[in-house]
N, C-alpha and C positions, 0 to 999 in steps of 0.2 A: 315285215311291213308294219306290224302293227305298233311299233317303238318309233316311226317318222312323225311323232306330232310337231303342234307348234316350234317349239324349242328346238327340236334337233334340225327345225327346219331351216332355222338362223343360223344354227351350225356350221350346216351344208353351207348356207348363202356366205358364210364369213370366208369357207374355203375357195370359193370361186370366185370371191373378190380377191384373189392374192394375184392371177396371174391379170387382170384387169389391173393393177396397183404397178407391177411388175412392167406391164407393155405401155402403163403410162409413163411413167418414170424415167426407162429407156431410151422410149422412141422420141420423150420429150414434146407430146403430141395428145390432145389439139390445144389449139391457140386459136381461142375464139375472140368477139367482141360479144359481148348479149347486150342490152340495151344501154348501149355506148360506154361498159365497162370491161377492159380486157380479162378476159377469164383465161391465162396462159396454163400449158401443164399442171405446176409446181400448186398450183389451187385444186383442179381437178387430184392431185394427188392427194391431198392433204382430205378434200372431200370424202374421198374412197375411203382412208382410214380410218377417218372417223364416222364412216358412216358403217363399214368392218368392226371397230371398235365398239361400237353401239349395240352390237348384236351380240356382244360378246354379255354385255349388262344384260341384256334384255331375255336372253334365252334361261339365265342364270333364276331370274327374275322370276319369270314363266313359266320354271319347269317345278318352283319351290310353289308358288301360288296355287297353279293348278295340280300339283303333286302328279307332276309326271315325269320324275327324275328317272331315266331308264339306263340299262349297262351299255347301251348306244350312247347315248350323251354324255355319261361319264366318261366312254374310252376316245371319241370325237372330240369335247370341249379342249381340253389342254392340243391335241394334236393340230385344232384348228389355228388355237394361240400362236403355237411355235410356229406353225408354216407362213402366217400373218408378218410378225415380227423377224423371223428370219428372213423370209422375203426382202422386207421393207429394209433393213440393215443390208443386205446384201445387194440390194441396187443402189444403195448409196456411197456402197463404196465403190462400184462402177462409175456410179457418175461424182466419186474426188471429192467424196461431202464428207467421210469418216475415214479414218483408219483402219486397215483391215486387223491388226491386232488389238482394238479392242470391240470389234465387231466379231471376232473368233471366241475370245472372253465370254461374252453377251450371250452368243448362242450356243456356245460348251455348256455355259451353264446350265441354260433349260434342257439340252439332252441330259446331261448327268443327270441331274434332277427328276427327270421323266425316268431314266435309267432305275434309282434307286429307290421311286415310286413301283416300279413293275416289281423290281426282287421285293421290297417287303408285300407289296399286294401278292406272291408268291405266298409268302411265309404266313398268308391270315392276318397281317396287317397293315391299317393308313395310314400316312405321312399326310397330316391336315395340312393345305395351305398358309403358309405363315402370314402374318400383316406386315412383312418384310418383304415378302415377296409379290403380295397384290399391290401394294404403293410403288414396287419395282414395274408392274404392269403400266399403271399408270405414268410412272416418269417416261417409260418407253415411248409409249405412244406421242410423249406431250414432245420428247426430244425428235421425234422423228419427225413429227409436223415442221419442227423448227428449221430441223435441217432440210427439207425438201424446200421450203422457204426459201432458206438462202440460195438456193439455186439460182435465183431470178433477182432474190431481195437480200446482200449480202448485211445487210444491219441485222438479222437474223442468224448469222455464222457464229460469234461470239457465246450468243444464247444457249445457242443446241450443241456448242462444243462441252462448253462448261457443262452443260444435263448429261453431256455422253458420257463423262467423268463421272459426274453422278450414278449413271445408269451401270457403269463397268464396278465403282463400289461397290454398291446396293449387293452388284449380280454376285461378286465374292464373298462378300459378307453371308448373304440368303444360300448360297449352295454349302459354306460350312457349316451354318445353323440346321442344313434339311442334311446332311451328312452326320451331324450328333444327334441329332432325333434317331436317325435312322440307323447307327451303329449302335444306339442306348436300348434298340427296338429289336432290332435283331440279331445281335448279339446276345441280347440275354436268352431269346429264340434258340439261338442255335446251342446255347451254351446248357439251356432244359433239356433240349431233345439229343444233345449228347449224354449228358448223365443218366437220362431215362431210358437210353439205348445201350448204357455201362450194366446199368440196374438188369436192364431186361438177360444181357450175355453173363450178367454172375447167378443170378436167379436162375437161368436155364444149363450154366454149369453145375451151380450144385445138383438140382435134377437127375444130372446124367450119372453123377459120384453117387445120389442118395439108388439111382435105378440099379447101380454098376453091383453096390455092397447087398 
């Protein structure tokens, strides 16, 4: 309990807006008037993520300020990302806004990613976040507004198709680049602690030869 501060709290709050995101998008529901301007879904949707997306800065922000960066927040933040953007991609291919094959691309990538972050955090080592890949965070977000948009307001389809393109690049390009980091990182890893495992089986032969004469 003592690692729930501020920060991990926006965390938490970013995960619970995923199935609020989710049940909006869907059920395509509410469709209000607020003081004589139609506030349909596709707004309300758009709201959520960016008000999800907010907290994602914000916690980031908060946890480096007040220096309460903890192994809760670390192992949360990225998990909260994915489930956000995975979500938000996966109801829009239910409701006929994207392609499912590069909505498959988009979020292969962040598991992989997440995947080859865990084995080197095995091995004793980080895989920093590249500037390829937080500008890919960004385009996400900015595509996905676009596209819930078009839902209701199709001069917006155009926009957020050409960004999805964008966004399916970006995602190939940044999972090769966290793939050579990550081969260049432990590879050499494993390539030490094989030799220093040769080293230790000829050193503990001779041993036996020098106990045996």
């Amino acid at each position: 309990m003592a690692e729930l501060n501020l920060p991990n709290g926006l965390t938490i709050l970013r995960i619970f807006f995923v199935p609020l995101l989710v049940v909006v998008l869907l059920t395509r529901e509410p469709n209000l008037t607020l003081f004589g301007f139609p506030f349909h879904f596709e707004m309300w949707g758009v709201l959520i993520l960016l008000m999800a997306a907010s907290t994602d800065v914000a916690d980031g922000y908060l946890a480096r300020k007040r220096r309460e960066v903890t192994t809760l927040g670390i192992l949360l933040d990225p998990i909260a990302d994915k489930l956000l953007i995975s979500a938000a991609f996966i109801s829009l291919v239910e409701m006929g806004l994207a392609p499912a094959w590069m909505v498959v691309i988009v979020i292969g990538r962040d598991f992989t990613v997440m995947g080859l972050r865990n084995i080197a955090a095995s091995e004793g080592l980080v895989i920093p976040a590249s500037a390829l890949g937080k500008t890919k965070m960004v385009l996400e977000v900015v595509t996905v507004c676009l596209l819930i948009l078009a839902a209701k307001h199709h001069e917006f389809r155009l926009m957020g198709t050409l960004l999805l393109w964008l966004v399916v690049i970006s995602a190939v390009v940044s999972a090769a680049h966290y793939f050579m980091v990550f081969w260049s990182q432990v590879d050499g890893r494993i390539k030490q602690r094989q030799r220093n495992m040769t080293l230790m089986e000829q050193e503990k032969k001779a041993e036996d030869v020098a106990a045996r004469s």
